[in-house]
C-alpha positions in Angstrom: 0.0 0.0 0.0 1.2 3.5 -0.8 1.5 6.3 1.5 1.2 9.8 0.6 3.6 11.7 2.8 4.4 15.3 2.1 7.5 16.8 3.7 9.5 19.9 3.6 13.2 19.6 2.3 14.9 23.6 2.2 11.8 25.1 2.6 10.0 23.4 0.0 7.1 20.9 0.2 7.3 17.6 -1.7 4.6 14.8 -1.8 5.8 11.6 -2.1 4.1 8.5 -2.5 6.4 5.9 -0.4 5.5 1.8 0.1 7.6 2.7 3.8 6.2 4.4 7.0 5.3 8.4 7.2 7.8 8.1 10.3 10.2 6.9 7.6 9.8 8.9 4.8 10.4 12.0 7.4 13.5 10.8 8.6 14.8 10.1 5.6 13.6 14.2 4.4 15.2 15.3 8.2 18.0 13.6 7.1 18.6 15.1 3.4 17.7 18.0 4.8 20.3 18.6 7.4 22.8 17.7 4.6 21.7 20.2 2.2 22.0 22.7 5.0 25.4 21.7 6.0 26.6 22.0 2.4 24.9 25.4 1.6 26.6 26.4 4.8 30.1 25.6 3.9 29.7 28.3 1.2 27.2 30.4 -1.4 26.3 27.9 -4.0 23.7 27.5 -6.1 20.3 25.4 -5.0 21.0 22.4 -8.0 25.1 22.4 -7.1 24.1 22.0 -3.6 21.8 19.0 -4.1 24.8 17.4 -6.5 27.3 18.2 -3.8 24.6 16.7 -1.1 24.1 13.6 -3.0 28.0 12.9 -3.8 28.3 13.5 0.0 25.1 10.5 0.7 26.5 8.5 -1.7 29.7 8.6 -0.6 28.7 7.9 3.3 26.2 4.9 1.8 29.7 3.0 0.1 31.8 3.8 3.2 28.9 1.8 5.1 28.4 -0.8 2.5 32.3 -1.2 2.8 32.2 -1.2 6.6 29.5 -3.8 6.7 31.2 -6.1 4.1 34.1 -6.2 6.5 31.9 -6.9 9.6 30.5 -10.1 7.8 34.3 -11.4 6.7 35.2 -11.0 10.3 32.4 -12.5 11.4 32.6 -15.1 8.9 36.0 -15.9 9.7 35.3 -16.4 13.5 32.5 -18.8 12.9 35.4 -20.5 11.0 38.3 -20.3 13.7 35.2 -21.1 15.9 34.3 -24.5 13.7 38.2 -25.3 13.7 38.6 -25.1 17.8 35.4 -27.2 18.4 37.0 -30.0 15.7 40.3 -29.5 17.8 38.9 -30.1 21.6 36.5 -32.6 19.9 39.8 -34.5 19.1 41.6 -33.9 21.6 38.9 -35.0 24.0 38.8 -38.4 21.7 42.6 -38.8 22.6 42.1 -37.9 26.2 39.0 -40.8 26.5 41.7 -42.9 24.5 44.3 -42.2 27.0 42.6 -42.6 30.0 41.3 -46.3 28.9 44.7 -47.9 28.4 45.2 -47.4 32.2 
């Protein structure tokens, strides 16, 4: 089901019709928001240069986190794996110790 959300980015309205929550769709406008205000702060640019600028800086923030979440699940990968490996280990060596302990 769409929603029909209208929020205000700048100081312009925009109506959007968004499959996610109105909660959502505001946070995500809060959040472009802020970003266009921090790049028309850092100097007097035009409207259009400041959404380009804006969406290089998103984009850029989106691949550092795509990046930064890739590593998580190799590290996370590779514990389960040093994990698998140690359990296989005691498993053996517990094997060896029950081994040991019947030839007395």
């Amino acid at each position: 089901m769409l929603n029909r959300v209208t929020v205000t980015i700048r100081g312009e309205q925009y109506t959007l019709l968004a499959t996610e929550s109105q909660d959502y769709v505001e946070r995500v406008a809060a959040y472009v928001d802020e970003k266009l205000k921090e790049t028309t702060e850092a100097g007097s640019l035009a409207l259009v240069d400041c959404a380009v600028l804006t969406a290089l800086n998103i984009a850029d923030e989106r691949f550092k986190e795509q990046e930064a979440a890739e590593n998580l699940r190799k590290q996370i990968k590779d514990l389960l794996e040093e994990s698998a490996q140690q359990k296989l280990e005691l498993s053996e060596a517990k094997r060896e110790i029950f081994k040991l302990q019947q030839k007395k």
